[in-house]
Every structure is written in structure tokens, then in C-alpha cells.
N, C-alpha and C positions, 0 to 999 in steps of 0.2 A: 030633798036635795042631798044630794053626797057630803059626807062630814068632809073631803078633802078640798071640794070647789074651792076655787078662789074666789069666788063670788060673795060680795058682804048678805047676812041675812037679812040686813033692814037699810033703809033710807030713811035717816033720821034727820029732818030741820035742827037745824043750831038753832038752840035756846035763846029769845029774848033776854033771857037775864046772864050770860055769858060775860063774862069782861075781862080772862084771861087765857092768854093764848099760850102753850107751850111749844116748844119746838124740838124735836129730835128727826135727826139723820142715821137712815141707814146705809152704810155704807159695805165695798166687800168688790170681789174678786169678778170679771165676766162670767155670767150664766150663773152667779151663785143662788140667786132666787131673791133679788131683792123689790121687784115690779110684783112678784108673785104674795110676798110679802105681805106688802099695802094693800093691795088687790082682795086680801084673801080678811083684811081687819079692819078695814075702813069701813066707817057706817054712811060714807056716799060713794057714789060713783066716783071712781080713783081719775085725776088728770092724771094720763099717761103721753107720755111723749116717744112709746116704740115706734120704729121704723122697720120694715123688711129688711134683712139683710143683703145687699147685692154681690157681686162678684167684684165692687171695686173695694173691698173690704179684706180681700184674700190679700195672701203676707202680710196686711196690716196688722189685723186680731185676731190672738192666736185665741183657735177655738178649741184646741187640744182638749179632751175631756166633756164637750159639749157638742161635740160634732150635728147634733139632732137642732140647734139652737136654729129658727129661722127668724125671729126681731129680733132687738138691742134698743135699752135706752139709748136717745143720744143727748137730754138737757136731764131731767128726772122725773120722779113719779109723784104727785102729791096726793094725800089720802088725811083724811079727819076722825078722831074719835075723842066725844063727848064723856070727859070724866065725871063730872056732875054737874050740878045748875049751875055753874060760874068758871070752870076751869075746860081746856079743850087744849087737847092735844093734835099735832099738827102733826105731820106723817111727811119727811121726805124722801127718796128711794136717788141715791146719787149712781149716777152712769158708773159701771163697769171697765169698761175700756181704758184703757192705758190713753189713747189720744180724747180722753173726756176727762182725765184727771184735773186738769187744768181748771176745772169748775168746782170743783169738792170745795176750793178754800172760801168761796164767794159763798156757798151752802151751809158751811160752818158759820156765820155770821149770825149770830141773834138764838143758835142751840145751845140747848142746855147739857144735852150727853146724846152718844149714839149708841148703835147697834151694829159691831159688826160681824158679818154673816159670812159664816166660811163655809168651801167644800174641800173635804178632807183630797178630794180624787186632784185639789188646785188651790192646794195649802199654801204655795209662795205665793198667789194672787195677795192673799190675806196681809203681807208683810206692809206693803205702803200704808193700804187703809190704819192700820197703829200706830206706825209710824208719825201719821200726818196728825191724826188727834194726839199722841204723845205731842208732838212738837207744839199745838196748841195748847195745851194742857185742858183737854177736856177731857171728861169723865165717860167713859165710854164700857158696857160690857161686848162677851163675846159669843155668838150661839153658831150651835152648829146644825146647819140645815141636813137633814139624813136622807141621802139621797136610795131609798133600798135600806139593807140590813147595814149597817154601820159596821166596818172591819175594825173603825180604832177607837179605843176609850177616851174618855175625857181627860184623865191624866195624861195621855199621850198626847193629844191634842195640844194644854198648854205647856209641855216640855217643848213642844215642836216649833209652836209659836214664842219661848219662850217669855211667857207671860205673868204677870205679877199674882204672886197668888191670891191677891186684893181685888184681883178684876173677875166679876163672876164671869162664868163660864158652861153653859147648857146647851141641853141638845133640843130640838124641836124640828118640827115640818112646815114650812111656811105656806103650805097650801091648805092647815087646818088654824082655823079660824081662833080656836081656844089655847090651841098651839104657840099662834102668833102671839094673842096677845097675853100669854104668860112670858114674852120676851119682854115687851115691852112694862109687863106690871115689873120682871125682875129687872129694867134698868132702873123704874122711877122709882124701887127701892132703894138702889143702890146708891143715885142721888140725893133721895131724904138721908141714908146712914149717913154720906158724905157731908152734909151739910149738918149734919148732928153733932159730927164730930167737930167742926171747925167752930160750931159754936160753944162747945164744951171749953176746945183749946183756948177760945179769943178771950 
């Protein structure tokens, strides 16, 4: 199989001895690669909710930079991955579009931190998705999907966003599987150090 499929290697049953569930959200910009994402690290078959794109979707979503794009989330993407015999991490992939925003805050409910996924070629896309977990106060990092040869560094990147320099920030390909899930290992570090620290402070 090609290292960049999207396609999980295994279809693994969830553990009889499981009994906790984690929850993170990815969220990010139309067309930034967040269905491709889950798709590409899930160890089940992903629930996706893409649809064809129609023609009653022109002036609505701007596809400026994606032009190639022929589906769209339009609710999100759900995907599973078994951290060990008793914890399991849940995988959600929140819609893109400006007129699907309106569901991110009902998605944020019950996570722990997210993931958000930028493309440098639709860098203002990136502003809400921060935004909206800023306003929350959850703990979220930031990766950059490389679409091709990457033209801008990472320091640029969070100058651009300008971003806390507490929030990691990496690069990866969301269509490679070990890829992926070095995003996700570097968020569910970034919430054990957080939670380290508060326990230090308390």
C-alpha cells in the first residue's frame, strides 16, 4: 500500500476492557485536509459525512486555493484510535466552511484539546478555528499540512498566526498515517505537560 493512502492499515475491534473514551477535535480552514486526516489514522472505517459539491455552493464557499476540491464535510468526520487496553481516543474532523461554523461549538463539548490544521496557500481560514478554542479556553496545538514543497517556515507560520509560543506548532502530511498520528501524539503531550503544570501550581 502506498505510505501516503489515506486508508487505515488495520481494522481493529475496541477492547472489551476499554472504559475510557477521550475526545479531540480537529478543526481548520475549507479543503485544509481535515476528513483526509482521520481517514488516513483511524484504525476503523472513518464515519464521514462528505457530500458532492454542487453548483449551489458557488459565491457561497470560497474555494479560492482549492479549486480541484470536488466533496465537503457538511456535519463531520468520526475516526477511533485505541491507545491501549483501557483508554481510546475518539477522532472528530469539524466542517470547513464558513456556513458550518455554527456546529464547532456543539463539537467542542466533552474535548479535551484539538488540532488545528492549516494551509499556508489559506492562512486567514486558520484565524476563527483559534479564535473559537481561545474563547473556550481549550488547549489546542497547530500543524501544518504541506501541501507539495512548503515555501514558509515554521517561525513564519506562527508570526503569521500570531501564536503563543506555548502552543506547539509542526509540520506534517495528513495523508501519511505516522504522519498523522505524530500530531496527535504531539497534542496528547501537550495536554499531559498542561495538566502537569496546573498540578504543580495547585
Amino acid at each position: 500500500m502506498d505510505s501516503r493512502s489515506s486508508e487505515p492499515v488495520a481494522r481493529i475491534p475496541l477492547p472489551s476492557s476499554a472504559t475510557t473514551g477521550l475526545k479531540i477535535v480537529i478543526v481548520g480552514g475549507f479543503g485544509v485536509g481535515k476528513t483526509t486526516m482521520v481517514k488516513s489514522v483511524s484504525e476503523i472505517r472513518p464515519l464521514s459525512t462528505e457530500e458532492t459539491m454542487t453548483r449551489a455552493g458557488v459565491g457561497i464557499d470560497d474555494a479560492r486555493g482549492v479549486e480541484a476540491k470536488s466533496t465537503t464535510t457538511v456535519a463531520f468526520d468520526f475516526g477511533r484510535i485505541s491507545l491501549n487496553e483501557e483508554l481510546v481516543l475518539y477522532l472528530f474532523g469539524a466542517p470547513g466552511q464558513e456556513r458550518f461554523w455554527f456546529l464547532w461549538d456543539r463539537l467542542f463539548t466533552g474535548t479535551l484539546g484539538a488540532v488545528v490544521l492549516v494551509d499556508t496557500r489559506r492562512l486567514a481560514d486558520s484565524w476563527y478555528a483559534i479564535d473559537r478554542l481561545e474563547h473556550h479556553g481549550m488547549p489546542f496545538i497547530v500543524a501544518h499540512n504541506q501541501f507539495g514543497e512548503s515555501t514558509h517556515s515554521l517561525d513564519q507560520i506562527r508570526d503569521a498566526l500570531d501564536l503563543a509560543h506555548d502552543v506547539p506548532l509542526i509540520a506534517c502530511d495528513a495523508r501519511q498515517r505516522e504522519s498523522s498520528k505524530a500530531v496527535l501524539i504531539t497534542l496528547v503531550n501537550h495536554l499531559y505537560a498542561l495538566s502537569s503544570a496546573r498540578q504543580v501550581t495547585s
